[in-house]
Structures are given as C-alpha cells and as structure tokens.
C-alpha positions in Angstrom: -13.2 4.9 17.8 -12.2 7.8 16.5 -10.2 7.7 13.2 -8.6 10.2 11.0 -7.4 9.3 7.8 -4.9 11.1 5.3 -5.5 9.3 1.7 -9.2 8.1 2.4 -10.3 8.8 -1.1 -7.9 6.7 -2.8 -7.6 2.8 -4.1 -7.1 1.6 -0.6 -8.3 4.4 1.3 -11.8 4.3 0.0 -12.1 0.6 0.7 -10.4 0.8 4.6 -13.2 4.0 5.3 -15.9 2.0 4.0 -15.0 -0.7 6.3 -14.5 1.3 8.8 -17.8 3.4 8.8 -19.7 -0.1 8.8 -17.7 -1.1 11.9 -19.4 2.1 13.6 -16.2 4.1 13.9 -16.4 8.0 13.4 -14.1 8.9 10.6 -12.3 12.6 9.9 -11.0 12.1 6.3 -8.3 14.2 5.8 -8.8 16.1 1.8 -7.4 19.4 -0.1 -10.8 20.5 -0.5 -13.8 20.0 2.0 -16.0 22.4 0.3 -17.1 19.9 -2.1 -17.9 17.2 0.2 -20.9 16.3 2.5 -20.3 15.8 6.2 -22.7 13.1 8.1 -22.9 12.5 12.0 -19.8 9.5 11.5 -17.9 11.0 8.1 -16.6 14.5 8.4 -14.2 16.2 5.6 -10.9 18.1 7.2 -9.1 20.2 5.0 -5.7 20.1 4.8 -2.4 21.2 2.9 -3.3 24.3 1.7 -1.7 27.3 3.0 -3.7 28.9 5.8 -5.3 25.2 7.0 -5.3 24.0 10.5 -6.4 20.9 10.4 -5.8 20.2 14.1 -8.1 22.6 15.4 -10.5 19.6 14.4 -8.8 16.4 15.0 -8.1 16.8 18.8 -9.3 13.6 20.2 -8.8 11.3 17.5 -7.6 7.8 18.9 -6.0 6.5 15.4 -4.2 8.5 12.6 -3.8 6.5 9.1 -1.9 8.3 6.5 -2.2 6.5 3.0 -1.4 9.8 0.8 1.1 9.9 -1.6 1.2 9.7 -5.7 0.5 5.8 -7.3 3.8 4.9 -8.8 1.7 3.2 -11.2 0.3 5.8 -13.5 3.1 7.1 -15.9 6.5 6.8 -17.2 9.2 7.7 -14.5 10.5 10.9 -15.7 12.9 12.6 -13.5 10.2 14.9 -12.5 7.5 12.0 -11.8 10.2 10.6 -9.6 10.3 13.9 -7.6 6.3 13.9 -7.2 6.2 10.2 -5.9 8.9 11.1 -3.4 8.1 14.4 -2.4 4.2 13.8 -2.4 4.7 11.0 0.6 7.4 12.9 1.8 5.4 16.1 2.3 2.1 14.5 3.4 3.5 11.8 6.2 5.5 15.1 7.7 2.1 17.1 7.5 0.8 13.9 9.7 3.6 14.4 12.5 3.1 18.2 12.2 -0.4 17.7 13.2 0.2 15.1 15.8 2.8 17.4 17.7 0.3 20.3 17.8 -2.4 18.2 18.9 -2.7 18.3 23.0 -4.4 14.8 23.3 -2.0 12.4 20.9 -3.8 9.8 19.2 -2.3 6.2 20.5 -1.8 5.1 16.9 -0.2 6.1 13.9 -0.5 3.4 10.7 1.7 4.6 7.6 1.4 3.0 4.5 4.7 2.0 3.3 5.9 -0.7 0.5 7.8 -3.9 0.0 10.2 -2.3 -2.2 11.9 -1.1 1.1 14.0 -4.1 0.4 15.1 -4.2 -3.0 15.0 -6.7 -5.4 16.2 -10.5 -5.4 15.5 -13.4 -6.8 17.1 -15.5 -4.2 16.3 -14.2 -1.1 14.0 -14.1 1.3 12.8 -11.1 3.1 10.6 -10.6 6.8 11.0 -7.4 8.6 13.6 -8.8 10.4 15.9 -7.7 6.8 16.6 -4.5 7.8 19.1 -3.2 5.1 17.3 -1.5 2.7 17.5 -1.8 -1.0 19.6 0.7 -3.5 17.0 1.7 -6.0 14.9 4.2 -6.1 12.1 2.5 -5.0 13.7 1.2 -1.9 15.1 4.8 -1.1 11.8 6.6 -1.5 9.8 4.1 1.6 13.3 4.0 3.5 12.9 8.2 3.4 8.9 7.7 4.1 9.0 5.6 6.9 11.9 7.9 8.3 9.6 10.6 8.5 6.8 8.8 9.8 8.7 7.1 12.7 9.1 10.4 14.6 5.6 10.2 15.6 7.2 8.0 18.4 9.2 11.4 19.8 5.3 11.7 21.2 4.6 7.9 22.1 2.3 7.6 19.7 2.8 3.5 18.1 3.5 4.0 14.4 2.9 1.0 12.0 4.5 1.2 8.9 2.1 -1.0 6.3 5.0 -2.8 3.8 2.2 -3.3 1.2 3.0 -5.9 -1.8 1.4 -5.6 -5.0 -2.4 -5.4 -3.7 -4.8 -7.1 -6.0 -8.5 -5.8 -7.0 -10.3 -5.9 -10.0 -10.7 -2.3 -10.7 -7.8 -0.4 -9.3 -4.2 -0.9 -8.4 -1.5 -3.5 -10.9 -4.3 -5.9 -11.8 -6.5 -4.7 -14.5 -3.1 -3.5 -16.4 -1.8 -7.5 -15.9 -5.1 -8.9 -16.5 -5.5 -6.7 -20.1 -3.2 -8.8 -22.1 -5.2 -12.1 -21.0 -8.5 -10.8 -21.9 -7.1 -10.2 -25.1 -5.9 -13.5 -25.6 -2.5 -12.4 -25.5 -0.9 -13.1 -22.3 2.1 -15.0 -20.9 5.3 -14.7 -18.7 6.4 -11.5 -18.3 10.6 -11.0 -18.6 12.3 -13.8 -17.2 9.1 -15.0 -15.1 11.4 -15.9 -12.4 11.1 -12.5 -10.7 8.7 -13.1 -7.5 5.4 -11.3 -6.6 4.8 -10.7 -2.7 1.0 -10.5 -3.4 -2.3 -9.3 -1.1 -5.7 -9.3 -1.6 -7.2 -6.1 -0.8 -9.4 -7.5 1.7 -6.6 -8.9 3.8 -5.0 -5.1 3.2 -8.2 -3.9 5.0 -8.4 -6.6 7.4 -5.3 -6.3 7.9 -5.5 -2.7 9.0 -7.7 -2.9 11.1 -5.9 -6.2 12.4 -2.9 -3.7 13.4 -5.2 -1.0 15.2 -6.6 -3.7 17.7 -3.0 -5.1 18.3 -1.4 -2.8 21.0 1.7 -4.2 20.8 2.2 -4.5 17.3 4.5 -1.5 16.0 7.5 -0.7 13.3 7.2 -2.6 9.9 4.8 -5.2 9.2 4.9 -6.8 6.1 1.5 -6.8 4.2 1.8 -9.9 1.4 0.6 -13.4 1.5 2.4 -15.8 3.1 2.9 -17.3 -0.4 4.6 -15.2 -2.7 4.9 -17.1 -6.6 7.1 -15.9 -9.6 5.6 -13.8 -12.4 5.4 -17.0 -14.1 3.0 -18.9 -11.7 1.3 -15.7 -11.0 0.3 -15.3 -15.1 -0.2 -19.2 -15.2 -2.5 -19.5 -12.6 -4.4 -15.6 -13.6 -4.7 -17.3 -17.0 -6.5 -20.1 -15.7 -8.8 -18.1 -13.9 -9.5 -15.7 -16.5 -10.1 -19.0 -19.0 -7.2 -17.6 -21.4 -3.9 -18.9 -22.9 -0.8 -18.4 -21.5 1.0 -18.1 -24.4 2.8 -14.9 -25.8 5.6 -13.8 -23.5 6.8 -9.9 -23.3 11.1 -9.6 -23.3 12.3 -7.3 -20.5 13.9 -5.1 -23.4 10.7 -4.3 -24.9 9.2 -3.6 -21.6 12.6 -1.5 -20.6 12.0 0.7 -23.7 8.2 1.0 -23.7 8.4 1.9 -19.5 11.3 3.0 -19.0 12.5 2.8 -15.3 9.0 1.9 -14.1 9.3 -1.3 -15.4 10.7 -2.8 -13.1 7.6 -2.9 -11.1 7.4 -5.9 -13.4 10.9 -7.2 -14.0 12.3 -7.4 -10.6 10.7 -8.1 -7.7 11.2 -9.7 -4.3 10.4 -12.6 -1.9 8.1 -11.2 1.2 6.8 -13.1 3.8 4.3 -11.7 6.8 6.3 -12.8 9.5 4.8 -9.9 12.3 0.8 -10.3 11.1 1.2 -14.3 11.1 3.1 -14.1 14.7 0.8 -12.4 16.3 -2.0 -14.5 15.0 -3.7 -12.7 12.2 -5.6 -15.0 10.1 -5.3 -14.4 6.3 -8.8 -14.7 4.0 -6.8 -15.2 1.1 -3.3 -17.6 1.4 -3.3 -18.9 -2.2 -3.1 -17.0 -5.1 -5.6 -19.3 -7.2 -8.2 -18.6 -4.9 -7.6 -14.8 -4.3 -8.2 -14.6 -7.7 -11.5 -16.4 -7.9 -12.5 -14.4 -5.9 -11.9 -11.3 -7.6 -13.2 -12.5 -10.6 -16.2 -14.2 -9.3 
C-alpha cells in the first residue's frame, strides 16, 4: 500500500512510519525540507508548505493519506499568540491535505486525521462516545471542532476521512508522561488538583495499532475515539504510576498553584473528561493495553 503521511517525523508520526515500513508498505512522508533527508526504495521525502511546492506532482497514486501535523499543545505556556500557532498550525496543514487531494486525479480511498478528545469539553460526570456530538466551549474543544471541519471535506471527493480523537497517549520519552512521571522520580508525587478530574488514556501501541486498525476497516469513517476503554481519575492514574515507578504518592499540587505556574494550559491537567472507544471496540478491534496498571508496566519495563 501506498501511504503518505503529513506529521511522520513527530511523537506519533515517527512511531506509525516505523510500523508501517516493517509492514512492507511504501511511505511518502510529507516534510518542509526534503533536501536534508535520504530517500530509500519504500521511504521517500515530499516537500511541502513552502511557497513554490507541489507536492502532488508526487503523490498521485497514493491509496491512504494520514495527516498528523500540527504544533504539541504541550510545550509552553498558552500565550495568546501560542494559541494562534496550535490553531492555525492544524488549521493550515489539514487544508494543505484537502488542497492536495482535490488536485490529485486518482484520490486516495482514505484520509485518517488526527484529532483529540478535547472535542468534548470537560466533565466530571459525564460520559462521552462519539455518539456526543455537541462540542465543548473551550478553546481546546473549538480548536479540533475547527480541525476536523476542515478535514471532513475530503468527503466532497469520496475519499473516507477518520478523524483520530486521541486521549492523552502514553510513552516513556515523548508526549504527557515523562512531565507526570518527573515529580514521582523525585519522590515527590501525588494527586494532582482535585484528583477527581478523569484521564481518557492510550498506550501508544494501541495509537499505532489502532491506525492501522482504521485503514483496513472500510467502513469505518467520522470520529473514532482513540482511549482505553478504561478511563481512571488523576488520582488512580498517579496512584497506580506511583506504584509502578516504586515511589510515594504523597505530596499533592493545588489547582491554584498549577493555574498560576501554567496558566491556561493547565487545564490539560485539571479538567479532563470521560472517553470511551465505542466505534474501535464495535467493530472489533482488540486493545493490547485495557488496564492502566499494565500499560504502564509495560512502558517502564
């Protein structure tokens, strides 16, 4: 199969084209600057948004697009004008995607978007599946409501588009984890705010698994919900990451002092809300990790 991939170099991106490439599939990763990079007879480097690049001229006949560009909300205080890179970076990449698609005369029969839980919002009482289909108020929930906006009019060409609702994805080296993890290595962690705030949760395997999970399922399309199908509250998740880390769970960190160290951005931490897979699970995808516990074994195996 031929895939193309927008984001390939990133946390999940490098991870899903590693996978991929082992499958035997011939990826086009999609990158600002292709000078730099070396092409093989299954990997080949497209450049694209810059000014004069055409990116389609080489990606006719690609059977599956994945675009998983767009700034990590996770690396600095949300300033007004890091809230306008966030948006504007997804914004400006996943209509790049569609741009290409349009122009291309063979359509690939697949577009997968990444896309977030925080479509819904936060709650501490309810529960969400994709059937929830108001979206949350924040900003948060407005930025993926926009993103997935742009990336449904890939279906003006009949191309499937599968927006990826991605909970907080856990790995040992990249995404939400180390920074939750620090504290416990250093013998000072415990509940963060209120600890009844939940996590919606994925290993990164099951995000890659996943993935590929929604390529092979024709008739799997829209929003699909990538979490666990056991979300806990910040309390059981720093409970049970103690435990596995052999550390106390001891010393907890008020929202204020979060609120005025972050800012807006923390309430990545403070708020949450309750996800469940419903799509993957009824169409019979079979998670590798289900329980937290041993997700994070795992990891830190």
């Amino acid at each position: 199969m031929r895939i193309a991939i927008a984001g390939g170099t990133g946390f999940v991106g490098s991870a899903l084209s590693e996978h991929l490439l082992i499958n035997g599939h011939e990826l086009f990763i999609l990158t600002r600057n292709a000078a730099n990079k070396h092409n093989s007879k299954k990997l080949q480097y497209v450049q694209w948004m810059n000014k004069e690049d055409s990116p389609e001229d080489e990606l006719e006949g690609i059977d599956v697009f994945i675009n998983l560009a767009g700034e990590s909300i996770n690396s600095g205080r949300w300033t007004g004008v890091r809230k306008k890179r966030i948006l504007e970076s997804r914004l400006s990449a996943t209509k790049e995607v569609v741009r290409i698609i349009s122009r291309l005369e063979e359509k690939p029969y697949t577009l997968v978007n990444a896309s977030a839980v925080g479509y819904y919002g936060t709650s501490e009482n309810s529960l969400f599946t994709e059937a929830s289909k108001k979206p949350g108020t924040d900003f948060l929930a407005e930025t993926v409501r926009r993103w997935e906006m742009e990336a449904s009019k890939a279906e003006e060409w009949e191309v499937r588009t599968v927006l990826c609702r991605f909970g907080i994805i856990l790995d040992k080296n990249e995404g939400a984890l180390p920074r939750m993890a620090l504290p416990y290595k250093l013998f000072a962690g415990g509940t963060v705010g209120t600890g009844r705030q939940w996590v919606s949760w994925i290993h990164l395997n099951d995000v890659i698994k996943g993935i590929d999970f929604c390529i092979e399922q024709d008739q799997l399309q829209g929003s699909v919900n990538f979490s666990s199908p056991n979300p806990v509250t910040m309390r059981q998740f720093g409970q049970i990451l103690g435990e596995v880390l052999n550390r106390p769970h001891w010393i907890p960190a008020p929202g204020f002092a979060l609120k005025l160290v972050l800012g807006e951005m923390s309430s990545l931490v403070l708020e949450g809300q309750k996800v469940v897979p419903e799509k993957l699970q009824a169409f019979g995808y079979d998670f590798l990790f289900k329980d937290l516990r041993v997700a994070l074994r795992d990891i830190y195996s």
